[in-house]
C-alpha positions as CSV (number, residue, x, y, z in Angstrom):
1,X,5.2,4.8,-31.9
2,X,5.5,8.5,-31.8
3,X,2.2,8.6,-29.3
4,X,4.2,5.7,-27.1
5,X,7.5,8.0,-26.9
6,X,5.4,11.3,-26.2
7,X,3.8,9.8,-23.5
8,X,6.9,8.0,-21.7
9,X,8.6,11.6,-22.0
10,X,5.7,13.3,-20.0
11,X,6.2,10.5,-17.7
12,X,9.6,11.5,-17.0
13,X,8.6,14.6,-16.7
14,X,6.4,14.1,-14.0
15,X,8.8,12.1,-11.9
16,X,11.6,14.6,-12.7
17,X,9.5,17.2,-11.0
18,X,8.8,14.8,-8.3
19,X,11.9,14.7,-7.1
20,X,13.1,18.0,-8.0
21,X,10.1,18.9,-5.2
22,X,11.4,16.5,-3.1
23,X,14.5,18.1,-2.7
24,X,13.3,21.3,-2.4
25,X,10.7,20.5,0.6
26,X,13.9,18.4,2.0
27,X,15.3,21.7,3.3
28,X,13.7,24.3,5.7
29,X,13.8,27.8,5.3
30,X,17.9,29.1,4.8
31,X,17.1,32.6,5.4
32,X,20.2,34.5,7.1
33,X,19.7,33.5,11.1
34,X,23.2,34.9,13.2
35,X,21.4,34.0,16.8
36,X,20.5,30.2,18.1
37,X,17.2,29.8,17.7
38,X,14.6,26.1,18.8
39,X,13.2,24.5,15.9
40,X,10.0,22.8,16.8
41,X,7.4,21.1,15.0
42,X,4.3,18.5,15.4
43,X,4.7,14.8,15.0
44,X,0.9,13.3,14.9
45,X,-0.9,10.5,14.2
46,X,0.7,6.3,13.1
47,X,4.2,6.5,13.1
48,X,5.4,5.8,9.0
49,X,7.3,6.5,6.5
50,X,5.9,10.1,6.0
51,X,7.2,10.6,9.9
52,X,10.8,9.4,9.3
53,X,10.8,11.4,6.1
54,X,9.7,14.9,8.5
55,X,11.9,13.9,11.5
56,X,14.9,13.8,9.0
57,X,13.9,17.0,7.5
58,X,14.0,19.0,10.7
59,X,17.0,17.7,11.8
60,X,19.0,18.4,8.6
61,X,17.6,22.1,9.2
62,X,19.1,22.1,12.2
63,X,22.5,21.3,10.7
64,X,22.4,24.1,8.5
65,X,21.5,27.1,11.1
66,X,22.6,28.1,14.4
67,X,20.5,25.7,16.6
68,X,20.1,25.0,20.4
69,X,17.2,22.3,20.5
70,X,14.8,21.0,18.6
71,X,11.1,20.1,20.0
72,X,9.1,17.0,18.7
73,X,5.8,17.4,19.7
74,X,4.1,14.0,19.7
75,X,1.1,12.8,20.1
76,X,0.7,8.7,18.3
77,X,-0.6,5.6,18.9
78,X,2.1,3.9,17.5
79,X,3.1,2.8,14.2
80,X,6.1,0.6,12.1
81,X,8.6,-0.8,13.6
82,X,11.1,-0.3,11.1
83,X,9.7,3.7,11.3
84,X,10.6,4.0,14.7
85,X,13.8,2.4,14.4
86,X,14.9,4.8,12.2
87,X,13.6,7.8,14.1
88,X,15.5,6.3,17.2
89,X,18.6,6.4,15.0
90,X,17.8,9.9,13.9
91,X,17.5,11.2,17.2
92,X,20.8,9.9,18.3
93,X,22.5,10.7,15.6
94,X,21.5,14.5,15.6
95,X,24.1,17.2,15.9
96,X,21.6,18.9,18.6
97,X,19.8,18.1,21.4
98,X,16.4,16.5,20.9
99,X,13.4,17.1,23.3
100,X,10.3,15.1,22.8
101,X,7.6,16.8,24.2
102,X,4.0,15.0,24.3
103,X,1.0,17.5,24.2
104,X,-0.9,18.6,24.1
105,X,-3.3,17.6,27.1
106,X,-4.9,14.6,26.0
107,X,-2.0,13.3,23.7
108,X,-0.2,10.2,24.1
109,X,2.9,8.7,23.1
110,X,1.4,4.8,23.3
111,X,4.0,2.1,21.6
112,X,6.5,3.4,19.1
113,X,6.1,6.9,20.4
114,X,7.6,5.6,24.1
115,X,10.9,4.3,22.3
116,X,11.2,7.8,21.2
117,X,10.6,9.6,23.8
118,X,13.1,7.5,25.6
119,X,15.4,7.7,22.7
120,X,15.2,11.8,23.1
121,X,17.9,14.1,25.1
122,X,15.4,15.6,27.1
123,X,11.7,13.4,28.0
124,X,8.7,15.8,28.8
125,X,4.7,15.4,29.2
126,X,1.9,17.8,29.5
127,X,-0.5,17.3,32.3
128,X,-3.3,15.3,31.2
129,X,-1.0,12.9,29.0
130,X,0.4,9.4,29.1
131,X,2.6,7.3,27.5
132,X,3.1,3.2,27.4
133,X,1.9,0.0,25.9
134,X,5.0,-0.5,24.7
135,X,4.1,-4.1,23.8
136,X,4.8,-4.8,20.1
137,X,1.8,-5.7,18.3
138,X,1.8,-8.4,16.4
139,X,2.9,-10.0,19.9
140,X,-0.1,-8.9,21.5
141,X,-2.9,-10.7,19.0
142,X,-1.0,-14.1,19.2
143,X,-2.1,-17.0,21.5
144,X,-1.3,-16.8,24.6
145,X,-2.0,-12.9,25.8
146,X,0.7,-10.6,26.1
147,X,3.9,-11.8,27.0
148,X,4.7,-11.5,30.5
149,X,1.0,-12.3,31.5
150,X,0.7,-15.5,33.5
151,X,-0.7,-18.7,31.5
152,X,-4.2,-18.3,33.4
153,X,-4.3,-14.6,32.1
154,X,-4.8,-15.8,28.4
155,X,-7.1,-18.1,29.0
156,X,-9.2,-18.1,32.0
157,X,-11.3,-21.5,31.6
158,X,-7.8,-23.4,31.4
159,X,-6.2,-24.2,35.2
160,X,-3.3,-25.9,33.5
161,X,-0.5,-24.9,31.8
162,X,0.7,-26.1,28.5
163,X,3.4,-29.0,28.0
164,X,6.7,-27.5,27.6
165,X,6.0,-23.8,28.7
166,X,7.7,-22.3,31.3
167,X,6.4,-21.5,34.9
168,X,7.7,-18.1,34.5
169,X,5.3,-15.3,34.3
170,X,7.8,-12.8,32.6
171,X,8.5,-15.9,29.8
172,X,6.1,-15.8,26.9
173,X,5.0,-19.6,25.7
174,X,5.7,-18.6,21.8
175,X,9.3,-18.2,21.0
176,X,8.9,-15.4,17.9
177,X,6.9,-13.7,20.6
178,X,9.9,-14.2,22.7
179,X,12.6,-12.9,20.2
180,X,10.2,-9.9,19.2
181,X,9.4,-8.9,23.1
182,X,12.9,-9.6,24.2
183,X,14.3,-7.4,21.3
184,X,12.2,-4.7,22.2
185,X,12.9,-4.9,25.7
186,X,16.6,-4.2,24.9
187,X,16.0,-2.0,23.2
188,X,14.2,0.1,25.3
189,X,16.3,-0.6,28.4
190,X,19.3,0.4,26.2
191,X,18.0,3.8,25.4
192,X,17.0,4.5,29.3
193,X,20.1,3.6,30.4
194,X,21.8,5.7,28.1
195,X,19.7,9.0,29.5
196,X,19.5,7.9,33.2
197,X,16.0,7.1,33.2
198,X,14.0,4.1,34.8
199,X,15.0,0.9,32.5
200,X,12.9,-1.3,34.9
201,X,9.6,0.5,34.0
202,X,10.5,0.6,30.5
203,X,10.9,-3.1,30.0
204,X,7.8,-3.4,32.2
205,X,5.9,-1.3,29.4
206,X,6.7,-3.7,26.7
207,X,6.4,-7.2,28.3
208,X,3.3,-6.1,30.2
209,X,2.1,-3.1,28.2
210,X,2.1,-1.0,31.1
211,X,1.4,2.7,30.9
212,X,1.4,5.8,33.3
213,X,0.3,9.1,33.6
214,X,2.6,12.6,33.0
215,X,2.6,13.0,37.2
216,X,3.1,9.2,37.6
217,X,5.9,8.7,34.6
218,X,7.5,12.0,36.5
219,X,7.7,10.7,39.8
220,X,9.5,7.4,38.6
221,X,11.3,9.1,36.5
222,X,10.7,7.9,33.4
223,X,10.5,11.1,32.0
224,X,12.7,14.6,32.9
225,X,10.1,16.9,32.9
226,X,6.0,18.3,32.9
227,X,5.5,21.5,31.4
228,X,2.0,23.1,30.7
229,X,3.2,24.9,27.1
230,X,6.4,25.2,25.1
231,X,7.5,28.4,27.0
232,X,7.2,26.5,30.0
233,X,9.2,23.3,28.6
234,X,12.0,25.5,27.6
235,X,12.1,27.3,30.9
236,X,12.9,24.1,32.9
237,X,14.8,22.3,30.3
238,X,17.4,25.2,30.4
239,X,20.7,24.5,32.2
240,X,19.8,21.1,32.0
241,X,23.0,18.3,31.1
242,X,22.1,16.1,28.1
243,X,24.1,13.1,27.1
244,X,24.9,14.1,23.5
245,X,27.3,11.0,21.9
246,X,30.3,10.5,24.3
247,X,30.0,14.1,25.8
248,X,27.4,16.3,28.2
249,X,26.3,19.4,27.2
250,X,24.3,22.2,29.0
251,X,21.1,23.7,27.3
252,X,20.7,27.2,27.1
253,X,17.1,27.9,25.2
254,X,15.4,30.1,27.7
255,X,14.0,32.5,26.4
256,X,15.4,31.6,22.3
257,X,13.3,32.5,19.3
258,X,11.1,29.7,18.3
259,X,10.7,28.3,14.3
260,X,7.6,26.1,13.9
261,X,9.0,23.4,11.1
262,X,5.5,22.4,9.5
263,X,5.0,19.6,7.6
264,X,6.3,20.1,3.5
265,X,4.1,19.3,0.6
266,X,6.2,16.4,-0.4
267,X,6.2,15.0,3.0
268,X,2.1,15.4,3.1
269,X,1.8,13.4,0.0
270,X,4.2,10.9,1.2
271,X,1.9,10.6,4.0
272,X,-1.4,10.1,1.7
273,X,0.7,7.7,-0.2
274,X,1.9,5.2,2.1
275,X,-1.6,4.8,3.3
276,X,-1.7,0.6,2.2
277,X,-5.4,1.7,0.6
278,X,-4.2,5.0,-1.2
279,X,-1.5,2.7,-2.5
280,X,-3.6,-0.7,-3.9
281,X,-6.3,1.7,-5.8
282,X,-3.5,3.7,-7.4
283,X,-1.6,0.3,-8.7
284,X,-5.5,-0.7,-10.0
285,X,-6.0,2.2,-11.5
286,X,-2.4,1.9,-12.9
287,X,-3.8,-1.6,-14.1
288,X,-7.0,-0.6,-15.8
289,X,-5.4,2.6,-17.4
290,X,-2.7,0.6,-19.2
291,X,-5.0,-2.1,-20.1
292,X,-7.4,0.2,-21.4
293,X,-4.7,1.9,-23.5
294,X,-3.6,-1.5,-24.8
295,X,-7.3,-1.8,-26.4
296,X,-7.3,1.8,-27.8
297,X,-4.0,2.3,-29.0
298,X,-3.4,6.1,-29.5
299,X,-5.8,7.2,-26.7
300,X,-2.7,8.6,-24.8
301,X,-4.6,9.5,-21.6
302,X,-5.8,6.3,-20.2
303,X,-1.8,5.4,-20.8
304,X,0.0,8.4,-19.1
305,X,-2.4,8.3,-16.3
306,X,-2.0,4.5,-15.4
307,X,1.6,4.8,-15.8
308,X,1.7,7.6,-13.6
309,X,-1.0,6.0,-11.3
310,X,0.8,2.2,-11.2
311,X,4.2,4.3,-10.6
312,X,3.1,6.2,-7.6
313,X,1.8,3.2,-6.4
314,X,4.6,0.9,-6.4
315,X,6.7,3.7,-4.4
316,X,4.0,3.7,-2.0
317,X,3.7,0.2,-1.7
318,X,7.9,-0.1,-1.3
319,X,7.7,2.5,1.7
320,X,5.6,-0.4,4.2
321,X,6.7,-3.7,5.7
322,X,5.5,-5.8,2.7
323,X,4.6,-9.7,2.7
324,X,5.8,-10.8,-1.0
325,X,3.5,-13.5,-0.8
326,X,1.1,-10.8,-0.7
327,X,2.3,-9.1,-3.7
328,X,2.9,-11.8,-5.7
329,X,-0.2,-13.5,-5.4
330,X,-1.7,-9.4,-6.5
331,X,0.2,-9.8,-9.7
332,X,-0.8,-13.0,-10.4
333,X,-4.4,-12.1,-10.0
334,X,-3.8,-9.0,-12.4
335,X,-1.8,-11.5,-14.7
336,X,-5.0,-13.9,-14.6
337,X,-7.1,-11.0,-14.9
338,X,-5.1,-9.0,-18.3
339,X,-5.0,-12.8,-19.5
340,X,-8.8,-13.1,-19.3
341,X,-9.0,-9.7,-21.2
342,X,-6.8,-10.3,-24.1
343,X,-7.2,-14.2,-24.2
344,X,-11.0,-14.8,-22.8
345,X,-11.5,-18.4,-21.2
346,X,-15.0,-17.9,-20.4
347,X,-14.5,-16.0,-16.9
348,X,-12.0,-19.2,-15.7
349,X,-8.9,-17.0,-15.6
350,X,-10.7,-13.7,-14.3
351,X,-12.4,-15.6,-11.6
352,X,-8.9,-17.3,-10.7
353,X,-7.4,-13.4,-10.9
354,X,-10.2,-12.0,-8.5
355,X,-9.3,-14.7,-5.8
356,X,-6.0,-14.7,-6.0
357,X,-6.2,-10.7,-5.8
358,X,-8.6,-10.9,-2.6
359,X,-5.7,-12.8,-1.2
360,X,-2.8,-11.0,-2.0
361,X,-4.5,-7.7,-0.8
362,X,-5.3,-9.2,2.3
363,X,-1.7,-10.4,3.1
364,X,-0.3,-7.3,1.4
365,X,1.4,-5.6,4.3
366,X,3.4,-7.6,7.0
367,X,1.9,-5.4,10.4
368,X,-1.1,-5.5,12.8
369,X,-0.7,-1.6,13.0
370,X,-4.2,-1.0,11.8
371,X,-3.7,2.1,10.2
372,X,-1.1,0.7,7.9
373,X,-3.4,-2.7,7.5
374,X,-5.5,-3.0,4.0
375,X,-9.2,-2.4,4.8
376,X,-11.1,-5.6,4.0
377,X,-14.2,-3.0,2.8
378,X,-11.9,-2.2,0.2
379,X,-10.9,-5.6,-1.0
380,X,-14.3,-6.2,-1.1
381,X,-15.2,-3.0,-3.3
382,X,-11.9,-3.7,-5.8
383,X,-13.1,-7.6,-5.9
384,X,-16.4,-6.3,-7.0
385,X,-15.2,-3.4,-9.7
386,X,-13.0,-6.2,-11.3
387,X,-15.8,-8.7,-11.2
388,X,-18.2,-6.5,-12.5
389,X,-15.2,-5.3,-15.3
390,X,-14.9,-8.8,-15.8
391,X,-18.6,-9.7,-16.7
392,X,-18.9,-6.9,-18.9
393,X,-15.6,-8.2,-21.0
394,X,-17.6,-12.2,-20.7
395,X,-20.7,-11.0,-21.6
396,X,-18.9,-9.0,-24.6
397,X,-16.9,-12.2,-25.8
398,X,-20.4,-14.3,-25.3
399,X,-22.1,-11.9,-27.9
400,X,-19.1,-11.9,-30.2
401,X,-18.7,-15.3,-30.4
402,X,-22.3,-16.0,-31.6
403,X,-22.3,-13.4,-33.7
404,X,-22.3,-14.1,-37.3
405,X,-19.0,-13.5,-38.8
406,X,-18.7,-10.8,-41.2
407,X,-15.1,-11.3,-42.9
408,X,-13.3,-14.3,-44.0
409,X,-14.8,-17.7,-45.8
410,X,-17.1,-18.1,-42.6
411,X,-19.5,-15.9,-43.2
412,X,-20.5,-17.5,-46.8
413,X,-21.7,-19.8,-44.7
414,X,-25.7,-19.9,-44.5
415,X,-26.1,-16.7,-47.0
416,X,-28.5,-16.8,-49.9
417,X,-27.6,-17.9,-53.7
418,X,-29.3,-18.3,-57.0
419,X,-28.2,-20.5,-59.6
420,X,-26.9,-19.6,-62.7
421,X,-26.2,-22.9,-64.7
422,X,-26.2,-26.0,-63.6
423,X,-25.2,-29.6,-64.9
424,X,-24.1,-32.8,-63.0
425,X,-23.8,-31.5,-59.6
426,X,-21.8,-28.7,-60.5
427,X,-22.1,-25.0,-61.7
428,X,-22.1,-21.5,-61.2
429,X,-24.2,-19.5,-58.7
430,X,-24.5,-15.4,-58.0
431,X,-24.1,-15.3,-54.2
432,X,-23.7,-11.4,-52.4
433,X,-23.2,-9.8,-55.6
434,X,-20.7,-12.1,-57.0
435,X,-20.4,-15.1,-59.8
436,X,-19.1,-18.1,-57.8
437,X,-18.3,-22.0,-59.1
438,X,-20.8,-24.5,-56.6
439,X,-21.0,-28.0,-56.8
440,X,-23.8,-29.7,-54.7
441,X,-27.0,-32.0,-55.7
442,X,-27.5,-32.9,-59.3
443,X,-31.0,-31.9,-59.0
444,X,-30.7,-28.2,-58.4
445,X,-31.5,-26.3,-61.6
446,X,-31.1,-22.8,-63.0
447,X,-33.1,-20.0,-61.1
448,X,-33.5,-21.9,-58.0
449,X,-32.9,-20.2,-54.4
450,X,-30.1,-22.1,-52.7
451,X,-28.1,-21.4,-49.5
452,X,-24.4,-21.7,-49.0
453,X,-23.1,-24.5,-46.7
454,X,-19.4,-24.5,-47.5
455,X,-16.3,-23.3,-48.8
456,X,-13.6,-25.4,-49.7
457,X,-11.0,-22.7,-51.9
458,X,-12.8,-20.7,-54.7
459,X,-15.5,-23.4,-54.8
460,X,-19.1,-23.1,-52.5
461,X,-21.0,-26.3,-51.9
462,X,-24.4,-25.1,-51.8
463,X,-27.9,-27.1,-51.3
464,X,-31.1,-26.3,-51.0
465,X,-32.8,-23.8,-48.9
466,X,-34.6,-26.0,-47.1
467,X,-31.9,-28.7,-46.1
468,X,-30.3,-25.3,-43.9
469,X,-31.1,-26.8,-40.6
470,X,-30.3,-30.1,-41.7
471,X,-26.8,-29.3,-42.4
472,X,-26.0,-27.3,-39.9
473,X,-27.1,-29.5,-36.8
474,X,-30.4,-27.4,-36.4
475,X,-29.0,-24.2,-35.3
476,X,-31.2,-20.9,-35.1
């Protein structure tokens, strides 16, 4: 007991700290600033939790110093939906003007990363960049093609449309690929109308996926401005009118001092954690530690560590767009598993727990964002670790179950006596040391090997040696 109430107070511990560094890395530096400064940073790679968690970061730093403009610099192929809904309302929201910037050349902003550059005060590119495909994905991998492709775009062996579909090129045959697209569409449009840019090409890039380059997205104005560097950006953004809420303002960051924002420590984690993978081996690990802890009671580490493990895992798992089918169907294939450990049923359960496992992990998270999707080389590996756990815990049970007992009344059974007196079928014999009462064949007499082959009370039935094999069916 005292073990189990060390161990749940280092636990706290560690979570205590947790979140005393996550308040810490949730502010910026608060050195003294008395002149308006531009707080820019770098937003790379899938757009996730870890993003959201950054982008709110620097914008609360703006709140607390003098600030003219903050600079996203982006460069993603996309990510969550729910993510980028929340940046969107971040941005919006933020006491200063926003400029997205994509850079540098060679970057994109592809899917979520147009809504927020059209989402931003102020829309710039780098030369060499581009920006589009707008098209949300689980949309795109659905029968049919894209929405807004014409019926012989999806299938090009097929003259005829189907029964019921529209003629329509811009309608899409499926209707949750019609309330998705048509969402996102107004989305989109809303924000482009809202910063006098083009909505047309906007709702274009997500029922068509269209995309452009920095030059072309200039020209149709899609985006404000192309800049070559930062300097450059902040040159021609300044004296520029931004919608900011119900009012205009004029930017004046020529020529301001320039804070790089870099990404905090409990941000970077964030980011390891919410990786779906990262997440499933810590809840395993969680698993195995606990139920490794549950056979060794007073091992403490296998305990704190699992806790810790199947802790951080669960808050990584709660940060993605999960199926529950998904989930439950993992913790009924760790229930089926623990059961098989603690209550074996000859590999029945386990193998039940390993399938119903493979499928939960596979359904786990609700997107077809594939750096937030489960890799199915993992699965694999976890299936086989368990299975190969699993075996080792049969094969185990196997060997203990025909081992001979060594405690109780069953393991008389078989052993060795010689008899002591004898008369009528009853007696005593001297069996492993000890004087015991026998009854068995009236022919036994005194000094004769016999062997045990039952117990009923403080009483053996014994016979003998030779009739072993008879009474017990033959056994070895």
């Amino acid at each position: 007991m005292e073990l189990a109430k060390q161990q749940l107070r280092f636990l706290c511990l560690i979570i205590l700290a947790f979140l005393s560094a996550d308040r810490l890395d949730g502010q910026v530096d608060t050195a003294e600033v008395t002149e308006n400064r531009v707080l820019h940073t770098v937003i790379e790679g899938p757009i996730g939790p870890a993003t959201v968690h950054h982008v709110a970061r620097v914008l609360e730093g703006s709140r607390n110093q003098p600030t003219s403009a903050v600079v996203f610099q982006l460069n993603t192929p996309g990510g969550l939906a729910d993510a980028t809904r929340e940046i969107i309302s971040a941005i919006l929201l933020s006491p200063v003007p926003v400029i997205t910037y994509v850079a540098p050349p060679g970057a994109h902003a592809a899917s979520a990363g147009t809504y927020i550059l059209y989402a931003s005060h102020v829309a710039a590119m780098a030369p060499g960049t581009n920006l589009g495909a707008a098209t949300p994905v689980a949309i795109g991998g659905l029968p049919g093609g894209l929405p807004g492709q014409p019926p012989d775009a999806a299938d090009e062996k097929s003259d005829e449309t189907e029964e019921g579909t529209s003629d329509d090129p811009l309608v899409p045959k499926d209707i949750m690929s019609a309330k998705a697209t048509n969402d996102a569409a107004a989305l989109i449009r809303s924000l482009a109308e809202m910063h006098d840019r083009n909505a047309d090409w906007a709702e274009s890039a997500v029922r068509q996926a269209e995309s452009l380059s920095a030059a072309q997205a200039l020209e149709l104005n899609v985006i404000d401005l192309m800049a070559s560097d930062l300097h450059g950006l902040l040159r021609d953004a300044d004296g520029r009118s931004v919608v900011m809420g119900e009012t205009r303002e004029t930017l004046k960051v020529s020529g301001l001092p320039v804070e790089r924002i870099e990404m905090g420590t409990v941000t970077r984690i964030l980011s390891i954690l919410s990786n779906p993978n990262v997440a499933l081996v810590l809840m395993m690990l969680g698993v195995y530690g606990l139920i490794f802890e549950f056979w060794n009671p007073g091992a403490v580490v296998p305990g704190v560590v699992g806790a810790i493990c199947l802790t951080l895992g669960l808050y990584a798992l709660n940060q993605l767009p999960l199926d529950y089918a998904g989930l439950a169907l993992i913790g009924l294939g760790i229930a089926f598993m623990v059961a098989e450990a603690f209550s074996p049923s000859f590999g029945v359960l386990g193998l039940g727990g390993i399938i119903a496992f493979s499928l939960g992990a596979a359904m786990l998270v609700d997107t077809e964002v594939e750096a937030y999707r489960v890799s199915w080389w993992l699965i694999g590996v976890m299936a086989m670790v368990s299975a190969s756990i699993l075996a080792v815990l049969l094969g185990y049970t196997i060997q203990t179950y025909r081992r001979a007992p060594v405690t109780g009344a069953n393991r008389m059974i078989g052993a060795p006596a010689r008899v002591l007196d004898w008369s009528d079928g009853v007696g005593f014999v001297w069996v492993e040391g000890e004087r015991w009462k026998a009854d068995g064949n009236a022919d036994l007499r005194p000094g004769q090997e016999v062997r045990v082959l039952g117990v009923d009370g403080l009483t053996l039935r014994v016979g003998p040696a030779m009739d072993r094999q008879s009474e017990t069916g033959g056994g070895v």
